[in-house]
N, C-alpha and C positions, 0 to 999 in steps of 0.2 A: 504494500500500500504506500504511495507517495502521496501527502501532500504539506501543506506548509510547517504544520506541527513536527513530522517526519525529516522533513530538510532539516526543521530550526535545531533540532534536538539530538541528530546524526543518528533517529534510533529506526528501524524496521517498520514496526505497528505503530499506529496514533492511537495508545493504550499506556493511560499512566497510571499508574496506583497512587490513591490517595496519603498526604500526610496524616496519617491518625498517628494519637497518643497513645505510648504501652507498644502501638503495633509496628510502626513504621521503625522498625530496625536491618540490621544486614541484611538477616538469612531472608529475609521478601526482599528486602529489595534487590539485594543482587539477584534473584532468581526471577524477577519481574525482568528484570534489565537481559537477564542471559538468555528469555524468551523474546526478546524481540520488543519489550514495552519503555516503558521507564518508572524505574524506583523511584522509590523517595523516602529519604530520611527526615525522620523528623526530631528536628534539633532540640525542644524541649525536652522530648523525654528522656535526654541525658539530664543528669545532672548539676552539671557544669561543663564552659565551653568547653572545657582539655578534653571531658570525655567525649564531646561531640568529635571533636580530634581522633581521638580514639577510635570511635566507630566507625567515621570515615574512613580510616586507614583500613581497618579490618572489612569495611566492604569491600576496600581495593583488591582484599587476597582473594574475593569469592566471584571478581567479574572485571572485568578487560571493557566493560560496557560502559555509557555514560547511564550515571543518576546524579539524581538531582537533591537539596535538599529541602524542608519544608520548615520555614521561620512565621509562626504567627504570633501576630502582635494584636495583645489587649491590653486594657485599660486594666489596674490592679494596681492595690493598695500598697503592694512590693513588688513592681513589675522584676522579672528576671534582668539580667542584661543583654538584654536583645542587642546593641550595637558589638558586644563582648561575641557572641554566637556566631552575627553577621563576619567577624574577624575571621572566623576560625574556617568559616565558610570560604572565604576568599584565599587566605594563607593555604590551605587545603588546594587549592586550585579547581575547586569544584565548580562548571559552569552553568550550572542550572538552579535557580530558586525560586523556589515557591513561596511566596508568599499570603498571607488571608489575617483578614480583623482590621485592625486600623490600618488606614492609606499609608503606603512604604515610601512617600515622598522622598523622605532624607534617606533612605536608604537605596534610593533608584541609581542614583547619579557617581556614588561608590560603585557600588557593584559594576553599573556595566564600564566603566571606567577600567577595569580588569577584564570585561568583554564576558562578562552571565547574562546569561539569557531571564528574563527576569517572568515568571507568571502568577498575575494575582488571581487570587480568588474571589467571585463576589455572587453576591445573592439577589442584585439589584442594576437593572442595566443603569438609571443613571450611578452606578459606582461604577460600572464597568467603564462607561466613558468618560469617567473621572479619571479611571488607572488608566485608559488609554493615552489621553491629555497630557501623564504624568511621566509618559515615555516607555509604562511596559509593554512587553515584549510580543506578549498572549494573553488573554483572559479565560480562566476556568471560572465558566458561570453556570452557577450551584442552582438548581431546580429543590422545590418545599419540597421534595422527595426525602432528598438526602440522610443522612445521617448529621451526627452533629449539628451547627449551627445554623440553619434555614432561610436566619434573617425572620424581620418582621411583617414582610409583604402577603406569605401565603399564595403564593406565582411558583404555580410546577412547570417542570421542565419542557412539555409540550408549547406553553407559550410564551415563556421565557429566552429557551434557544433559538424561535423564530424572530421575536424584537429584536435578541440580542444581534443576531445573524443581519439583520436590516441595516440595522445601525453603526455597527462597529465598523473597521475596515480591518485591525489585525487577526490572526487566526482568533479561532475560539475553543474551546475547548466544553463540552458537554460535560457537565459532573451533577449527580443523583439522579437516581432512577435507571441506570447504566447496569447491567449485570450479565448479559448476553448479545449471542450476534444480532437477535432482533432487536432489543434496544438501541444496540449500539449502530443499527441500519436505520433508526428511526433518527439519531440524532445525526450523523451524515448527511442525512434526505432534508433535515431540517437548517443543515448550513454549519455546522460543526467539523472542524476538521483533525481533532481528535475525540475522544472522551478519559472521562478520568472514576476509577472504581475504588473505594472504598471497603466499606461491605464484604463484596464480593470478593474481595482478596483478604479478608478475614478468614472466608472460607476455603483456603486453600492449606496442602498441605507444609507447607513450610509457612505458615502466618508463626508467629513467637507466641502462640496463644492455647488455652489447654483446651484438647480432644473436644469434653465435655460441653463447652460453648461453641466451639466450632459447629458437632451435631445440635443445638440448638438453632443457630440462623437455620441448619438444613430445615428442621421442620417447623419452623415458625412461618404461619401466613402473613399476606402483606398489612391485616390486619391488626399486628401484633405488634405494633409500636405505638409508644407516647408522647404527646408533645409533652415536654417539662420546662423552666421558667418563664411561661407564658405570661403569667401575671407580671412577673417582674420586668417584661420586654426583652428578654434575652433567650430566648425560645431555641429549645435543645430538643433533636429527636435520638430517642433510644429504643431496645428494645423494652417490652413492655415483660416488666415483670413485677414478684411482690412489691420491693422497692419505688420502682417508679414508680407501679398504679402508689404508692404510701405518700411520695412527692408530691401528685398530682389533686390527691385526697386534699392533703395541708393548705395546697395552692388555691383549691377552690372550698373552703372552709370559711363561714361566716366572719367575716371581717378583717379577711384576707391574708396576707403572708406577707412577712419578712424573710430575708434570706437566712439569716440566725435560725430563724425553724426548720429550717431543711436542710443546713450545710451539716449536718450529723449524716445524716445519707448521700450525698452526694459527692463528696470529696475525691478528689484524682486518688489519692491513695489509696480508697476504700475501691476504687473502678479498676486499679491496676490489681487488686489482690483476686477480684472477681473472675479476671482474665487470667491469670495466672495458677489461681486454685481451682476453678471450673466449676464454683460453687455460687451461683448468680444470682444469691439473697446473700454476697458481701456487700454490691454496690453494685453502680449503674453499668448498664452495657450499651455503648453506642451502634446504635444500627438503623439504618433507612429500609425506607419501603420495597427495595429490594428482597427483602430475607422472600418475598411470595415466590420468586425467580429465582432461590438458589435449591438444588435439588440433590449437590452431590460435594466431594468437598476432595478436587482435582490437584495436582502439582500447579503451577502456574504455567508451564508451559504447556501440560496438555490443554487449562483454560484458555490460554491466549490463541494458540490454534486453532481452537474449536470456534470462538469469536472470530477470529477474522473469516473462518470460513461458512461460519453460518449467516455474519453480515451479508460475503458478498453475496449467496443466497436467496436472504430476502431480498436484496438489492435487487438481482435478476429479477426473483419472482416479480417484484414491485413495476420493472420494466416491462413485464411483459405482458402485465395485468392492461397497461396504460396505455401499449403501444398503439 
């Protein structure tokens, strides 16, 4: 498959894997990257820069391929050191960043200054044509599908990726509701010239992630997600389980919510022990409306395969329905 995504990124498939938290480490990403897609690290869930250092290096030993890595920036009360990450990212020689959350302004003009390819993430065309304005490079625009953050529009991917497609002029990238070759033909058809999966590379067999939740997305329906800090405006989708339906109980409870009532269940550390133990009343599990679409839990290279060839597929079918 050639097209711009593909040029920009020197990679085979326009198939990137999502920055998730907990998940987005090596062993995905080099094996995203060594099928033909693109990895992506995700810098938070080291530690500290040195060890983003770190794991950058040790992706080096597992793939000869470009990845990328994933720096999102929020607002918080101790933010990390994001420009310290961004270091390590550059010094690394790593050309690819992914960006998402607040506008990467000051961090645009660094970066490609070193020559990265720079792709934000956004849930909202006017942001996307803000990032575009701003000098990035691609935009991955997130459909209310997704997992994680949604944004507060409630705009899914069907007509989201066609405004976005209208209006923008650099590549795009489809991201939520992505899981398969039909999807992934639907967002092509729609002006996309990659997509980016999440989710669905949870469910694979080299995700960092235990058995036990993996066979969960298998059979969970598309039904089986929660929106959570919706009252608060910062609207998160996960899978739906004790925990979240307990979130979402407090959130809509007479006379509202503060964050203090809920941050006992919700904590990244309580999310990572979830993933890690395979026991999914420790904490929240992120996941989109995908999980309806995932049905078996492949290498990443038998998935990416299987995608590009059931794309082109429906692509034909779709041709031939119309000619």
């Amino acid at each position: 498959m050639k097209t711009r995504i593909t040029e920009m990124l020197g990679i085979e498939y326009p198939i990137i894997q999502g920055g998730m938290m907990w998940v987005g480490r090596a062993e995905l990403s080099a094996a995203v990257s060594n099928a033909g897609g693109l990895g992506i690290l995700t810098a938070l869930t080291q530690p500290t820069p040195e060890a983003l250092a770190d794991e950058i290096a040790r992706c080096r030993t597992m793939t000869d391929k470009p990845f990328g890595v994933n720096l999102t920036i929020l607002p918080s009360a101790k933010p990390p050191p994001y420009e310290a990450y961004l270091d390590v990212v550059l010094d690394s020689g790593v050309k690819i960043l992914e960006t998402a959350g607040n506008n990467p302004k000051a961090f645009i003009a660094k970066a490609k200054a070193q020559g990265v390819k720079i792709i934000h993430k956004c849930t909202a065309v006017r942001h996307a044509l803000s990032a575009e304005r701003n000098g990035v490079d691609a935009v991955s625009i997130d459909g209310f599908e997704c997992a994680g953050h949604p944004g507060e529009d409630g705009i899914g991917g069907l007509i989201l990726f066609a405004i976005a497609a209208s209006k923008l002029g650099i590549p795009l990238i489809g991201s939520g509701g992505i899981a398969d070759g039909r999807t992934m033909a639907a967002a092509m058809a729609l002006g996309m010239e990659g997509v980016n999966m999440g989710t669905r590379f949870c469910a694979t067999v080299e995700a960092p992630i235990h058995d036990a939740i993996k066979q969960r997305l298998v059979t969970a329906s598309e039904r089986e997600t929660n929106l959570i800090f919706r009252t608060l405006r910062n609207t998160g989708r996960v899978l739906k389980t004790a925990v979240s339906d307990e979130v979402v109980a407090i959130e809509n409870r007479p006379g509202g919510c503060e964050f203090q009532d809920i941050q006992h269940l919700v904590s990244g550390a309580k999310g990572r022990e979830a993933l890690e133990s395979g026991d999914e009343q420790k904490g929240l599990i992120w996941a989109g409306q995908t999980v309806g679409l995932i049905n078996d839990i492949p290498t990443c290279a038998e998935l990416i395969d299987r995608m590009v060839r059931e794309c082109r597929e429906h692509l034909e079918t779709a041709r031939a329905r119309t000619a």
